[in-house]
C-alpha positions in Angstrom: -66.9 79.6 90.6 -64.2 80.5 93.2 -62.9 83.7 93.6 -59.0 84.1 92.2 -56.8 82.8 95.2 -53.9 84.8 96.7 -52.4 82.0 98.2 -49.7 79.8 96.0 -50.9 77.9 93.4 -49.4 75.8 90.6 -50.3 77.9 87.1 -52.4 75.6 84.5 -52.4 76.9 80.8 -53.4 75.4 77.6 -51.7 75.6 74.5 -54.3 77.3 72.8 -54.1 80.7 75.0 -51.5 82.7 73.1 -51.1 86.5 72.6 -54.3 86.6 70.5 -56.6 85.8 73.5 -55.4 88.7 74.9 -57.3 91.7 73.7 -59.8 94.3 74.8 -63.1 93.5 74.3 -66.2 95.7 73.5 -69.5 95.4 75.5 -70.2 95.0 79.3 -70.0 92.3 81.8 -72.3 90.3 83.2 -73.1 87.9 86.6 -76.0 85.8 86.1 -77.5 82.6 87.7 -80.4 80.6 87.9 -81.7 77.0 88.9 -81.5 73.8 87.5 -80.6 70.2 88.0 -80.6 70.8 91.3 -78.0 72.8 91.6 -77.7 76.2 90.2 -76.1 77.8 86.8 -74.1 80.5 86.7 -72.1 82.8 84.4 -69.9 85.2 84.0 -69.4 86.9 80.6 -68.4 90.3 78.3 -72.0 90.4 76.4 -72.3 93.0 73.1 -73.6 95.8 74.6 -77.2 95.8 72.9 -77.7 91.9 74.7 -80.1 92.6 77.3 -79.5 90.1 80.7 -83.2 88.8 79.8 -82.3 87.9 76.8 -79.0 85.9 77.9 -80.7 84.4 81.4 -83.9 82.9 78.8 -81.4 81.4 76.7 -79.1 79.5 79.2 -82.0 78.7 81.1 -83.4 77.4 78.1 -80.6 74.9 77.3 -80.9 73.9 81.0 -84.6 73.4 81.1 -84.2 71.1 77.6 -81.8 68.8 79.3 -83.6 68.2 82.5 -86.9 67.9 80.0 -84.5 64.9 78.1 -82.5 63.7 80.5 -84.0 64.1 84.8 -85.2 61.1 86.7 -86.3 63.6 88.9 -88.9 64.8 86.4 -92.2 62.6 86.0 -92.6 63.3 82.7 -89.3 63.5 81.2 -88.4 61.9 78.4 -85.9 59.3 80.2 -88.4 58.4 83.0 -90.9 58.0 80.3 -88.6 55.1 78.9 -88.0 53.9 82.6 -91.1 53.2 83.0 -92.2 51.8 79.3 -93.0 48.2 79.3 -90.5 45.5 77.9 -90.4 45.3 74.1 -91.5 49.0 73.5 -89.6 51.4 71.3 -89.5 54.9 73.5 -89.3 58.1 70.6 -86.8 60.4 72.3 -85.7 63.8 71.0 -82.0 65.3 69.9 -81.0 65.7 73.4 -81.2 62.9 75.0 -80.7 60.5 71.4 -76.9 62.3 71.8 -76.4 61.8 75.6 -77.9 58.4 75.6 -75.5 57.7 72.4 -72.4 59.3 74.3 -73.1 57.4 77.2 -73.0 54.1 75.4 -69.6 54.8 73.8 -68.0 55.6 77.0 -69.3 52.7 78.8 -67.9 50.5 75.8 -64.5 52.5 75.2 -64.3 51.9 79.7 -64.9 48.2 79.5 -68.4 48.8 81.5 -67.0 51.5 84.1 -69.3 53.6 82.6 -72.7 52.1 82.8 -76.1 54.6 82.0 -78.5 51.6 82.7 -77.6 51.7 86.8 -80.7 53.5 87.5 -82.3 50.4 89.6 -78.8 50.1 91.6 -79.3 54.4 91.7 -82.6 54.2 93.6 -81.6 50.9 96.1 -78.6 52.9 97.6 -80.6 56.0 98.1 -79.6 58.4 95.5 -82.2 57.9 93.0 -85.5 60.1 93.2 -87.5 57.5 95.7 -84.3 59.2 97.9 -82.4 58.9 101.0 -81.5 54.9 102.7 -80.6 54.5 105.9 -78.8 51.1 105.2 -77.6 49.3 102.5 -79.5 47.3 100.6 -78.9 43.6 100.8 -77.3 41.2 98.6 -80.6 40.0 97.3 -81.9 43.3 96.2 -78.4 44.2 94.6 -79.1 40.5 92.7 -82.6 41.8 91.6 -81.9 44.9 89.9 -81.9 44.9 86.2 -78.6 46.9 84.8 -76.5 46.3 81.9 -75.8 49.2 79.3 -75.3 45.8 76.5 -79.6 45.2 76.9 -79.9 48.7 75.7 -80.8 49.2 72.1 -80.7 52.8 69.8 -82.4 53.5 66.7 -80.6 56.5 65.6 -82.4 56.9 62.8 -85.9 56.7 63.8 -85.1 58.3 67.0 -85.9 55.7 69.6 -84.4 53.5 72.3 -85.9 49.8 72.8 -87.2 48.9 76.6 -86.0 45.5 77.2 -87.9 45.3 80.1 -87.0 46.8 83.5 -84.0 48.6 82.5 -84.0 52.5 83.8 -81.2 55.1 82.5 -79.7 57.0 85.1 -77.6 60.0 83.1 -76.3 61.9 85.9 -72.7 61.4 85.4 -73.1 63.0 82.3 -75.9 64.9 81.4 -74.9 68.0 83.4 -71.9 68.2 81.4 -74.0 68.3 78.1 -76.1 70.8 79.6 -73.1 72.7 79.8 -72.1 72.4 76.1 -75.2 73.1 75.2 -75.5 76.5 76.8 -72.2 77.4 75.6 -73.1 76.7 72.4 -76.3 78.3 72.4 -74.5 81.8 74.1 -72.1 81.7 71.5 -75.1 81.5 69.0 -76.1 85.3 70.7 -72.9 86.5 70.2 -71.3 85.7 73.2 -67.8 84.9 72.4 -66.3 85.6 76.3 -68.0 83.7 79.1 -67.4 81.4 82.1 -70.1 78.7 82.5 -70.9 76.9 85.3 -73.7 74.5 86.5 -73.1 72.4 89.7 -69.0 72.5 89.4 -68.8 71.7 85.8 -67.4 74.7 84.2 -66.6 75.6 80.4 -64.7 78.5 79.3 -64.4 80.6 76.5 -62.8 83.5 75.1 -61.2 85.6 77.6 -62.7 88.3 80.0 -62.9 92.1 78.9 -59.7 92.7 80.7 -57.5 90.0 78.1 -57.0 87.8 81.7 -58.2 84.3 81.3 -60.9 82.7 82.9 -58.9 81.5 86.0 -60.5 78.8 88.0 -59.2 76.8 91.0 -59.3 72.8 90.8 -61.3 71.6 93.8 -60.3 69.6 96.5 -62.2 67.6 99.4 -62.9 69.7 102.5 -60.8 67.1 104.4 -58.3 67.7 102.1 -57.4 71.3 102.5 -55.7 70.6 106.1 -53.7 67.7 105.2 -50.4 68.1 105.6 -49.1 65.5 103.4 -50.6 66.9 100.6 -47.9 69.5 100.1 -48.5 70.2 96.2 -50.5 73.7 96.1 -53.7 73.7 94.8 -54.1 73.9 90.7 -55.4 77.1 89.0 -56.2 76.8 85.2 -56.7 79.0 82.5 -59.8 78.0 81.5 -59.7 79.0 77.7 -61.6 77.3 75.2 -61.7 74.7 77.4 -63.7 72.6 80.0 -63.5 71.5 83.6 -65.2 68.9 86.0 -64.3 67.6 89.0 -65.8 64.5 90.9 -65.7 63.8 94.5 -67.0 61.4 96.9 -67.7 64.0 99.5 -70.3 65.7 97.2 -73.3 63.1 97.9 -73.2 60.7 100.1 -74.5 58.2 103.4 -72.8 56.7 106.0 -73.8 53.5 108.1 -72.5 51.0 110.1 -69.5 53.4 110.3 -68.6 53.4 106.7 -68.9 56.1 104.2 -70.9 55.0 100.8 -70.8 57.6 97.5 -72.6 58.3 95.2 -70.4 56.8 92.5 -71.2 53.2 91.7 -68.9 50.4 90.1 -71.2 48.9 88.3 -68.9 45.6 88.5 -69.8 45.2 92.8 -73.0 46.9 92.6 -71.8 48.8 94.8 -70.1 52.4 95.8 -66.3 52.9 95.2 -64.4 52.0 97.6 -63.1 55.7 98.2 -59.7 55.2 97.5 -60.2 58.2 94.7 -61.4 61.0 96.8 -61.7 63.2 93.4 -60.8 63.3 89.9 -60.6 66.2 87.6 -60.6 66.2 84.0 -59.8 69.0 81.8 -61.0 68.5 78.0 -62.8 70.8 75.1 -66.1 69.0 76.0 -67.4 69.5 79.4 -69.4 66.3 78.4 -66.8 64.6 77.9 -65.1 65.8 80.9 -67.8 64.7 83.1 -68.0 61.2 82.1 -64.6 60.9 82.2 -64.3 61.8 86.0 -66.9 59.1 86.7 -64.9 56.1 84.4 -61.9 57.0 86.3 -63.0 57.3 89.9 -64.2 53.7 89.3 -61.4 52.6 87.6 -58.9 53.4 90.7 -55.9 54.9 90.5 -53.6 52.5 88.7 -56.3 51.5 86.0 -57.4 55.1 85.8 -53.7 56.9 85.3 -53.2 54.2 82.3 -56.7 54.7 80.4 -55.8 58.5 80.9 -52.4 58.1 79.7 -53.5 56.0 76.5 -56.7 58.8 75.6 -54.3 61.8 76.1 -56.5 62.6 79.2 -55.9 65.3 81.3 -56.6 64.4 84.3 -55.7 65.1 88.0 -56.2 61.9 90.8 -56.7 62.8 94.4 -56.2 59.6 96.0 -56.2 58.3 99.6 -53.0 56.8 101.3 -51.8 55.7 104.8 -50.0 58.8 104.9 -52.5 61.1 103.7 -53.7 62.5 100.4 -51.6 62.3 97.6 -52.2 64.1 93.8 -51.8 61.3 90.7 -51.4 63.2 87.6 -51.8 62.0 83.7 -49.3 63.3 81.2 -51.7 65.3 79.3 -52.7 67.2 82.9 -48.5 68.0 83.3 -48.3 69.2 80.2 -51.0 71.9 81.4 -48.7 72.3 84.3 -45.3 72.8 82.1 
């Protein structure tokens, strides 16, 4: 969570903030944090005054620690590395959690054409980003070949609560599972009473209500590093009003190797098997879901631009393209994002 700017910025604010949102609220604030996912959570919030910070750290941190129980390759005995590792024809039980992110992560890769594709886990682990970590080159063509991917082998019993092991196939959530961590510790804050609160873990942010003072929950879109002292990009950065709504932003300078002087993300299309080519530095996506946000900033960084801006435009996306040019770094933006922006 940034600090509100001083500098210019362009004002983004949702329909949905009107003259009820602001009002003074009863109760105290509150700055809390803790670890997860690698990253960190952290909040800001007006809590009733009788909610103890114990009470409000244990149940974020409880939503957190049920995701990365579902949903964490990094985690030997999670439920998604238990199906990694199951043997072909086996039905895996999983729980709620991961049933709905595994089910979300499905539709998006069908609604995407494949862009979206939660069976990459093998391709995850050759480049180097998977828990076996780090690679100092990339892996060759015959290793790419070997991997078993494909979202289409994967099969869901919604019903009975399991998901059939063809054999070999390993899940890799990442591009989405944060985000339904964050929707889930909304959910369950709101569930203490918590009607006022910023959320965020690892740059995924959701808002709600507004803070004690009636001001929105302002929060600056992020930018690449590199980006900040281009001079081509002249457009100021973006500041939302994050009210009852959610925010994630991908970007290739987050994780990533270089070799053979060439810069490989994180990000995989997995049509080439391989990392994006990095003409979308980052994407943001604004949306009521901040699961839905986050899968949406990884189906249109593989996408590209021109792709990208029409999916966007035909869902109603809001989203905001940073893309790389020969004359620097220029913004793309969806209708849905400018009508934040007017």
């Amino acid at each position: 969570m940034r600090p509100e700017p001083t500098a210019p910025r362009r004002i983004a604010v949702p329909l949905a903030l009107g003259r009820e949102a602001a009002r003074p609220r009863e109760g105290r604030d509150v700055v809390l944090q803790g670890p997860t996912m690698g990253v960190s959570w952290r909040l800001r919030a007006r809590a009733p005054s009788g909610l103890g910070d114990e009470t409000i750290t244990a149940v974020v941190q409880g939503a957190c620690d049920a995701v990365v129980a579902a949903a964490s390759t990094w985690e030997p005995e999670s439920e998604i590395t238990r199906f990694n590792r199951a043997p072909a024809g086996v039905w895996v039980p999983v729980g709620e959690h991961l049933m709905a992110i595994v089910r979300a992560a499905v539709r998006h890769a069908e609604e995407s054409g494949g862009a979206f594709d939660p069976a990459v886990g093998r391709l995850t682990d050759l480049w180097g980003f998977g828990p076996p970590g780090a690679v100092v080159r990339p892996p060759s063509v015959a290793e790419l070949a070997a991997a078993e991917t494909g979202w289409r082998d994967l099969e869901i019993d919604a019903v009975g609560m399991r998901l059939l092991q063809p054999g070999g196939l390993s899940l890799d959530l990442s591009g989405i599972a944060k985000g339904y961590g964050v929707d889930l510790a909304a959910s369950a804050l709101a569930g203490l009473g918590v009607r006022d609160a910023l959320l965020e873990i690892g740059g995924e942010l959701s808002g709600r209500g507004v803070k004690g003072d009636g001001e929105p929950w302002w929060v600056e879109v992020e930018r690449p590093p590199e980006a900040t002292s281009d001079t081509a990009l002249e457009e100021p950065p973006v500041l939302i009003a994050l009210h009852e709504l959610c925010v994630a932003t991908s970007g290739d300078w987050r994780r990533r190797f270089e070799a053979g002087g060439r810069r490989y993300s994180h990000t995989l299309d997995p049509a080439t098997r391989a990392p994006v080519d990095g003409q979308v530095a980052a994407v943001t996506v604004v949306h009521e879901r901040c699961m839905e946000a986050d899968a949406l900033c990884t189906v249109l960084t593989v996408m590209g631009p021109e792709r990208a801006l029409a999916f966007a435009e035909a869902r109603d996306v809001a989203a905001l393209l940073l893309v790389r040019t020969p004359l620097g770094h220029a913004e793309r933006l969806s209708p849905a994002f400018r009508r934040l922006l007017d």
